[in-house]
C-alpha positions in Angstrom: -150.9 94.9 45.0 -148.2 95.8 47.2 -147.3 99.7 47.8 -143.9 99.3 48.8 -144.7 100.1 52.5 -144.0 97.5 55.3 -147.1 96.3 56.7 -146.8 94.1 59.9 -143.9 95.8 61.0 -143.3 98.7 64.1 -140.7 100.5 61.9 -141.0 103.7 60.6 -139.7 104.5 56.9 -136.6 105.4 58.3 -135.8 102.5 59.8 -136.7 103.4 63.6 -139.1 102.3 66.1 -141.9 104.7 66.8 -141.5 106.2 70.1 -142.3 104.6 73.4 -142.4 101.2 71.8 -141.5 98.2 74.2 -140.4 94.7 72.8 -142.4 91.7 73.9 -141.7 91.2 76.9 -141.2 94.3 78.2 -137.6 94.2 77.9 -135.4 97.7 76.9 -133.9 96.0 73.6 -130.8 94.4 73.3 -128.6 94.6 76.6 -125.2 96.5 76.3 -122.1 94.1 77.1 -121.4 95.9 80.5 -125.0 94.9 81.4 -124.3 91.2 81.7 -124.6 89.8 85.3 -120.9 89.0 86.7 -120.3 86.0 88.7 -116.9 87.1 89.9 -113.3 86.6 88.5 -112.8 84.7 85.3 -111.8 81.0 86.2 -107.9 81.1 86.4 -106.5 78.4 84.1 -105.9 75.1 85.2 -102.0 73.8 86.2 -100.0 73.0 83.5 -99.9 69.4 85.3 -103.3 69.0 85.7 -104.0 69.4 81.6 -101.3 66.9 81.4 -102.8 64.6 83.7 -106.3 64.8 81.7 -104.4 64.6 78.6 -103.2 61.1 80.0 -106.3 59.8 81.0 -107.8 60.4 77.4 -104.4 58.9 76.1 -105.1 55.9 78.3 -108.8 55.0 77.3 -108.0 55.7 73.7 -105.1 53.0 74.3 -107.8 50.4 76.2 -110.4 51.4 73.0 -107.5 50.3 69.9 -106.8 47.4 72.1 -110.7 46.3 72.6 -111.1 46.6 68.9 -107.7 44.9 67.9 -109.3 41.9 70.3 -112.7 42.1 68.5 -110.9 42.4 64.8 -108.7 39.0 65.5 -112.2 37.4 66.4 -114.2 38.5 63.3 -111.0 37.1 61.3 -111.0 33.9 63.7 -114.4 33.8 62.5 -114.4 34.2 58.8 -111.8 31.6 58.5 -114.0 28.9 60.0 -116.5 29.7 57.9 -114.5 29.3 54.5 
């Protein structure tokens, strides 16, 4: 029968860890935000004609992908119709 406690856990009844207690690992908890390493400036965003040129390129392989499967489409119909 259960008693209502909480057995397994580290917490108190209140809610708190008992005193001195270390996480595995021997880390102190949750890190704050400031305590995140910095790797220097955030990245500046890239030129206006650079996102157009990427734009292009995926405008351009989409364009080559419709075509391929337009090509492949006219075959399967090519296809069917000399099998009828």
């Amino acid at each position: 029968m259960s008693t209502g406690g909480t057995v397994g856990t580290r917490r108190d009844r209140d809610g708190k860890l008992p005193a001195g207690y270390r996480p595995p690992g021997g880390g102190q908890g949750t890190p704050a935000a400031s305590d995140a390493p910095t790797y220097g400036a955030p990245t500046p965003p890239i030129p206006a004609d650079q996102a157009v040129s990427g734009q292009m390129q995926v405008v351009e392989s989409l364009k080559a992908a419709v075509e391929a499967l337009q090509r492949r489409l006219a075959a399967q119909e090519q296809t069917n119709e000399s099998l009828t």
